[in-house]
MMTF fields as JSON, N, C-alpha, C and O atoms, coordinates in Angstrom:
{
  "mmtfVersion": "1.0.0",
  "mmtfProducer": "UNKNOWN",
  "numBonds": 359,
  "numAtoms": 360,
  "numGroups": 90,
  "numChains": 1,
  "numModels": 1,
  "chainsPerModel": [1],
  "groupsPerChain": [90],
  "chainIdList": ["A"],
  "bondAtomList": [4, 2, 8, 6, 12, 10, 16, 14, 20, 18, 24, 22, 28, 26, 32, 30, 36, 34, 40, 38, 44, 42, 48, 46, 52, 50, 56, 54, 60, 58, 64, 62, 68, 66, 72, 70, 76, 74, 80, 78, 84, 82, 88, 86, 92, 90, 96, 94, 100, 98, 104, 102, 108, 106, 112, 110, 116, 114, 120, 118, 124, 122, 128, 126, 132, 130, 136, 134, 140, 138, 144, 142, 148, 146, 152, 150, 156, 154, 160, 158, 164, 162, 168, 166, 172, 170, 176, 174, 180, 178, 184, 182, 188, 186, 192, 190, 196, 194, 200, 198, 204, 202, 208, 206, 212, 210, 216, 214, 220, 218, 224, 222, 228, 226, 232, 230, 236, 234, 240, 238, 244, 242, 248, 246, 252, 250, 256, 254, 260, 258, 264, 262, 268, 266, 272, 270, 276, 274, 280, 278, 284, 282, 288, 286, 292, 290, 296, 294, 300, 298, 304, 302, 308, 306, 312, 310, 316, 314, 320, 318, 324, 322, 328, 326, 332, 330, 336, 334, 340, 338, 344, 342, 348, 346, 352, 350, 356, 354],
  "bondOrderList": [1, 1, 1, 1, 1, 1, 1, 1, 1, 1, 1, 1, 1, 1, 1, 1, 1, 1, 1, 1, 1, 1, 1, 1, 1, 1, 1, 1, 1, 1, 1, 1, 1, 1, 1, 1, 1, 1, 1, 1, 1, 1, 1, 1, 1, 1, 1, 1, 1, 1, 1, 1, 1, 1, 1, 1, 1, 1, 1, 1, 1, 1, 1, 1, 1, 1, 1, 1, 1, 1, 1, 1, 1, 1, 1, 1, 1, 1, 1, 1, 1, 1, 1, 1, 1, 1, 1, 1, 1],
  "groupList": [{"groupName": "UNK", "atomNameList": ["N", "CA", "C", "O"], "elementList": ["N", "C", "C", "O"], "formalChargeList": [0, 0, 0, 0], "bondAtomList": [1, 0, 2, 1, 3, 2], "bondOrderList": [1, 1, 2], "singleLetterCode": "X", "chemCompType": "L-PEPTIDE LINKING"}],
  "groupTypeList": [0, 0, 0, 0, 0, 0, 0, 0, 0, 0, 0, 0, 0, 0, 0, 0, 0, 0, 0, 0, 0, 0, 0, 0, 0, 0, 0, 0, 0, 0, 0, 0, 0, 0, 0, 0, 0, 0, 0, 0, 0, 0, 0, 0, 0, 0, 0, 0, 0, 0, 0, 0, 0, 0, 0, 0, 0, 0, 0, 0, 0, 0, 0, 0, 0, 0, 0, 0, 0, 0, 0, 0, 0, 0, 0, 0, 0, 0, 0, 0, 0, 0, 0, 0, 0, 0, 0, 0, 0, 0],
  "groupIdList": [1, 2, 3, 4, 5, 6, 7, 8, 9, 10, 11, 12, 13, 14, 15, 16, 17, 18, 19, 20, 21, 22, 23, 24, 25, 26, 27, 28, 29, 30, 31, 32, 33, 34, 35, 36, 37, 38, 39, 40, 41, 42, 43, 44, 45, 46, 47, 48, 49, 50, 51, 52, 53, 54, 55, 56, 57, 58, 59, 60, 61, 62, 63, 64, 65, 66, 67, 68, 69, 70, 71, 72, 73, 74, 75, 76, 77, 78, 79, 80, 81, 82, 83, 84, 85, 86, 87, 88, 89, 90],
  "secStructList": [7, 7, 7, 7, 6, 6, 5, 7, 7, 7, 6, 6, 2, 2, 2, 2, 6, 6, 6, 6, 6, 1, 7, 2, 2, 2, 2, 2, 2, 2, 2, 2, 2, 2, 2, 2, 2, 2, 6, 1, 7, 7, 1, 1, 7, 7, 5, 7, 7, 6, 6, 2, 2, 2, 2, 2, 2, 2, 2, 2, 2, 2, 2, 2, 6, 6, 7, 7, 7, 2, 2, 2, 2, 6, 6, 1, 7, 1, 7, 2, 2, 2, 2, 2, 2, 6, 6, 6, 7, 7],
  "xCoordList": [10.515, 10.715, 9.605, 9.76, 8.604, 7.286, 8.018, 8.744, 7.77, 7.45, 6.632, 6.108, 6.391, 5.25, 5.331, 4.982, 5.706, 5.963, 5.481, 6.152, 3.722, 3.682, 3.597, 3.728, 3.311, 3.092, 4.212, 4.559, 4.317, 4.818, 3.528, 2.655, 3.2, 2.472, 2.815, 3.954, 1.648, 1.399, 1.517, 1.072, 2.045, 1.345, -0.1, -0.512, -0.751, -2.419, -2.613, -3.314, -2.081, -2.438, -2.276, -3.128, -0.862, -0.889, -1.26, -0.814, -1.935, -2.966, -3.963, -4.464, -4.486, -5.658, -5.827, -6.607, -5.159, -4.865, -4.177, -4.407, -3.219, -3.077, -2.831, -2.061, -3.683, -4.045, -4.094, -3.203, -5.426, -5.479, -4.754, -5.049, -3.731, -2.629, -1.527, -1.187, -1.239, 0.02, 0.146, -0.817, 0.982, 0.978, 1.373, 1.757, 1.104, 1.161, 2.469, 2.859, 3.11, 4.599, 5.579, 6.722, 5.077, 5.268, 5.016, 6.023, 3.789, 3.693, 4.784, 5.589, 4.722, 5.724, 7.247, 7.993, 7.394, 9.23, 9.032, 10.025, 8.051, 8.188, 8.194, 8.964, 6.897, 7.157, 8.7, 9.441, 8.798, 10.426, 11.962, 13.076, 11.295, 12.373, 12.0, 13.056, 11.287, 10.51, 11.024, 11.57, 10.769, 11.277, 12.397, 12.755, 13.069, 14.939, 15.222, 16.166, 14.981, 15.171, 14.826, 15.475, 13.834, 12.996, 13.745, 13.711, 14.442, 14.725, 14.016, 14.291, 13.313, 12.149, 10.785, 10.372, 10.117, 8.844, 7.859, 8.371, 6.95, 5.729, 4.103, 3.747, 3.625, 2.808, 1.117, 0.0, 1.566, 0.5, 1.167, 2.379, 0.188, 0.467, 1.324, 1.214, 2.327, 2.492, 3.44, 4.081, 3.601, 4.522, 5.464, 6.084, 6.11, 7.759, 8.24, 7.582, 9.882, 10.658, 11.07, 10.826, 11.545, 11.587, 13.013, 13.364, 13.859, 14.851, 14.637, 15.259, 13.547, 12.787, 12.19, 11.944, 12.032, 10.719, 11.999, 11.662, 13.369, 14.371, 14.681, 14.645, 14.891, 15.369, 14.193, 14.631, 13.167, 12.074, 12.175, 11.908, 12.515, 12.362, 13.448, 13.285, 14.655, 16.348, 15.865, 16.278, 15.251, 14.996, 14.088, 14.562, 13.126, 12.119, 12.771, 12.917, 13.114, 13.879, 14.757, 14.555, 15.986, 16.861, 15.717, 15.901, 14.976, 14.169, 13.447, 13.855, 12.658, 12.249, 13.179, 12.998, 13.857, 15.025, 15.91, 16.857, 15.695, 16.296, 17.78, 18.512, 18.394, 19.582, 19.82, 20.929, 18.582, 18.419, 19.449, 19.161, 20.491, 21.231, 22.297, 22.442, 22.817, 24.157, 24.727, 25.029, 24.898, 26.79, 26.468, 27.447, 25.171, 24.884, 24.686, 25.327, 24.128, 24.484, 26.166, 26.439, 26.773, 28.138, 28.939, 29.933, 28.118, 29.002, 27.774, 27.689, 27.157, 26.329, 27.492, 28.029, 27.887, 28.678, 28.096, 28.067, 27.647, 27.175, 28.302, 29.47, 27.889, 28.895, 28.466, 27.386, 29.657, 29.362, 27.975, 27.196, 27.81, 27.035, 25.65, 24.968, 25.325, 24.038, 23.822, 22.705, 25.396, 25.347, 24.671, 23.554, 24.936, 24.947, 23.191, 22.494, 22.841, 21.331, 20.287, 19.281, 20.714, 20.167, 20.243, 19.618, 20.668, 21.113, 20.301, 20.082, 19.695, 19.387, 20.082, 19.605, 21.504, 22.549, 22.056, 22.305, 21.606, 21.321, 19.651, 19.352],
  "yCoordList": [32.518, 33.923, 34.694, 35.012, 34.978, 35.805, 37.333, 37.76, 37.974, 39.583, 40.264, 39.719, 41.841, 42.059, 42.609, 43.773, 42.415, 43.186, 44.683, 45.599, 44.639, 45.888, 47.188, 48.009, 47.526, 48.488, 48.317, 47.285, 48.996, 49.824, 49.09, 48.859, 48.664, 48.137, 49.018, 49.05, 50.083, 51.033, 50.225, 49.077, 50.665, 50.305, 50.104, 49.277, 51.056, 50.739, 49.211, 48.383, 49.008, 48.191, 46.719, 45.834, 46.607, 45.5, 45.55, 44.554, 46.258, 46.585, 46.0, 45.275, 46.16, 45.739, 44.192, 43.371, 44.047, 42.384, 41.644, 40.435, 42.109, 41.189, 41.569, 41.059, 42.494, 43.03, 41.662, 41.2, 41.027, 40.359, 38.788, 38.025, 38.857, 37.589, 38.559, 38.196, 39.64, 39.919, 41.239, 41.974, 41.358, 42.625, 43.834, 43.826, 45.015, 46.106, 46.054, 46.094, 45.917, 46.108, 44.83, 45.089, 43.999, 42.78, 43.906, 43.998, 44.648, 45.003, 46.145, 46.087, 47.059, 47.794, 47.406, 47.737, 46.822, 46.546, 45.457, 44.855, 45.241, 44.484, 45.773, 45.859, 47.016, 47.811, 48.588, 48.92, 48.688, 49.414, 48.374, 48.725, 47.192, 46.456, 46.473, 46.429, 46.505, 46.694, 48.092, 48.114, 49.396, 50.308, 50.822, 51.607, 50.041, 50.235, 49.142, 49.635, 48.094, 47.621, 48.4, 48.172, 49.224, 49.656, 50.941, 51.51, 51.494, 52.917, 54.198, 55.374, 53.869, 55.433, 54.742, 53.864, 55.237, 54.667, 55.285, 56.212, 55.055, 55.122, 55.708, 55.118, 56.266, 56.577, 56.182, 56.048, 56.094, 55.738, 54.893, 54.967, 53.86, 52.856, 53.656, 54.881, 53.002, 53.359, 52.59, 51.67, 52.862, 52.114, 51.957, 52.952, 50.87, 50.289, 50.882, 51.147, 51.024, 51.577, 50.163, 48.979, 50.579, 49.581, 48.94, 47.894, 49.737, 49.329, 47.916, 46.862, 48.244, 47.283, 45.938, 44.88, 46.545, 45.03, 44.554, 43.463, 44.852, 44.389, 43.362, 42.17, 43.58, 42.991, 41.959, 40.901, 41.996, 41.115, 40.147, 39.025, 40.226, 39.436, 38.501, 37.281, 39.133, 38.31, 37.304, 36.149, 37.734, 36.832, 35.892, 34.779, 36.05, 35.07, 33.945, 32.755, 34.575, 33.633, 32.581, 31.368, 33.324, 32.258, 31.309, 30.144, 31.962, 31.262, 30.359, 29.201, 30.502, 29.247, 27.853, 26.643, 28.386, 27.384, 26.792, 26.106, 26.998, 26.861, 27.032, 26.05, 28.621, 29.063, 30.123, 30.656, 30.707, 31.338, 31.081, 30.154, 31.723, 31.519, 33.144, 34.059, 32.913, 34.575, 33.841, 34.279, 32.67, 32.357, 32.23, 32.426, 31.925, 31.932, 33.485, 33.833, 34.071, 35.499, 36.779, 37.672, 35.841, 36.342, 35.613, 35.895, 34.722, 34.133, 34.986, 34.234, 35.712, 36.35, 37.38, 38.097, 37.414, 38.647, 39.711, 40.003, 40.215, 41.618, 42.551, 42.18, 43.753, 44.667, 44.31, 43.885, 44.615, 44.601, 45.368, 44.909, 46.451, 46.888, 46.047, 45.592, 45.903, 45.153, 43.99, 43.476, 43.103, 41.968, 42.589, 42.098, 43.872, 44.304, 44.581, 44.218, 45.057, 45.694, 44.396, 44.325, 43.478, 41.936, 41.377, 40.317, 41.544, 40.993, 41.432, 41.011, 42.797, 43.651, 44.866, 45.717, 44.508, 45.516, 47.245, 48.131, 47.375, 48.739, 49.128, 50.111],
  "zCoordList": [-22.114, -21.814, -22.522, -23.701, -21.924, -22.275, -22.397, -21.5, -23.438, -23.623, -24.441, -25.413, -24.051, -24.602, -25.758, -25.561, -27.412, -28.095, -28.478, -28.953, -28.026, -28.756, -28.577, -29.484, -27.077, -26.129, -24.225, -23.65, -24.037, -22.527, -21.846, -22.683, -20.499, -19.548, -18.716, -18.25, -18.321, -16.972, -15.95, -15.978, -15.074, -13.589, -13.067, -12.254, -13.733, -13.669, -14.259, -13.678, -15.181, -16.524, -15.944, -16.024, -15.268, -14.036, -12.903, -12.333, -12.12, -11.248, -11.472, -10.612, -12.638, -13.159, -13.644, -13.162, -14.419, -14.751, -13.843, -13.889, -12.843, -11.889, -10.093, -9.279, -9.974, -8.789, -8.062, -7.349, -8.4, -7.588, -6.908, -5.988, -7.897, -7.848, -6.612, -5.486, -7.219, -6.427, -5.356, -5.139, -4.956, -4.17, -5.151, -6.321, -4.122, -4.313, -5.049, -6.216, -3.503, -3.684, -4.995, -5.37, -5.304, -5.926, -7.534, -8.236, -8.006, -8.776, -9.042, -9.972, -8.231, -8.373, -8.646, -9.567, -7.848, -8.324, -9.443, -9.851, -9.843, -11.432, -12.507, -13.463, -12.048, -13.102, -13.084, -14.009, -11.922, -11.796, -12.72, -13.11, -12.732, -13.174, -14.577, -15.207, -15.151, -16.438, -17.093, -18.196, -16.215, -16.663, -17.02, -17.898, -15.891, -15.898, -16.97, -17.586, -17.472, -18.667, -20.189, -21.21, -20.12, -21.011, -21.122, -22.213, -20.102, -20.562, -19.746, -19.981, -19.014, -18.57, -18.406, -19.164, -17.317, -16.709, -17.812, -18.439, -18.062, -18.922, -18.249, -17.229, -18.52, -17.714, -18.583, -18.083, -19.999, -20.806, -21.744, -21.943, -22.494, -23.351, -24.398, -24.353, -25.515, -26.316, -27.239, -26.731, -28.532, -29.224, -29.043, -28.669, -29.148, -28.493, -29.899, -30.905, -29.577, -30.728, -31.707, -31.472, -32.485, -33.704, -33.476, -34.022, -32.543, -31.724, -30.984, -31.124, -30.145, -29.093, -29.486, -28.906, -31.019, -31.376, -32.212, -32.674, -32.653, -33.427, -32.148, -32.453, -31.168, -29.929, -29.614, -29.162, -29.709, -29.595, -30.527, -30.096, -31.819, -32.815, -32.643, -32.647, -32.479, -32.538, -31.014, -30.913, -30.267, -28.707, -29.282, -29.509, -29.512, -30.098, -31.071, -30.792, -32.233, -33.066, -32.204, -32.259, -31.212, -30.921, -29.443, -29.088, -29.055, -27.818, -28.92, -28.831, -29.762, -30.79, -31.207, -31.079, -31.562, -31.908, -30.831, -31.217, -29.286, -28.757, -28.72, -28.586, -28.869, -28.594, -27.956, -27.997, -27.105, -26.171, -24.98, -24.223, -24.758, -23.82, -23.741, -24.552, -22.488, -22.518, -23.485, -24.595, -23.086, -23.679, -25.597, -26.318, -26.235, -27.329, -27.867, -28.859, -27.454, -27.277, -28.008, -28.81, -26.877, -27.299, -28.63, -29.3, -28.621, -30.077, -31.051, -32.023, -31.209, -32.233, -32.661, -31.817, -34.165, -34.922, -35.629, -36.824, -34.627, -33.926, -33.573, -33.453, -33.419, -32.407, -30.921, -30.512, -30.223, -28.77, -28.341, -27.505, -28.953, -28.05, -28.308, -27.39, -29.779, -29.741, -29.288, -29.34, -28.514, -27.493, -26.827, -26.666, -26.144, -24.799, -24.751, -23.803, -25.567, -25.925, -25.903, -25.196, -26.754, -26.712, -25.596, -25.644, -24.67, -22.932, -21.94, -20.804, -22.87, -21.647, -20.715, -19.963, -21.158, -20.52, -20.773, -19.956, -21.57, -22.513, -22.795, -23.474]
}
């Protein structure tokens, strides 16, 4: 599971790096799915919240160790919502 820790990716930004692999439309509903995960479309690079890279780190860690999974997820004693935030739900 590749992500980008340190910046928002424009639409230009994958235009540019992978224009020529994919479609228009292929790019777009990736940034749209990107955004609706993220919270709000981006129009320029910028720093992810410390929220975001907390969520990057806890994914990485369990994707390293191989415990990357939903169902490993819900056994984390966490509050619900930061299941929900770690999932992606939020």
């Amino acid at each position: 599971m590749e992500r980008i820790p340190d910046a928002f990716i424009t639409l230009r930004e994958l235009t540019e790096a992978y224009g020529s692999m994919m479609s228009t439309q292929e790019l777009r509903s990736l940034t749209e799915f990107y955004s609706d995960a993220m919270g709000g479309e981006t129009i320029i690079s910028q720093p992810r919240t410390l929220k975001h890279l907390s969520r990057v780190s806890v994914l990485c860690v369990m994707e390293g160790n191989g415990t990357l999974c939903p169902e490993n997820l819900n056994k984390l004693f966490v509050p619900r919502e930061v299941r929900s935030y770690l999932k992606l739900l939020e």
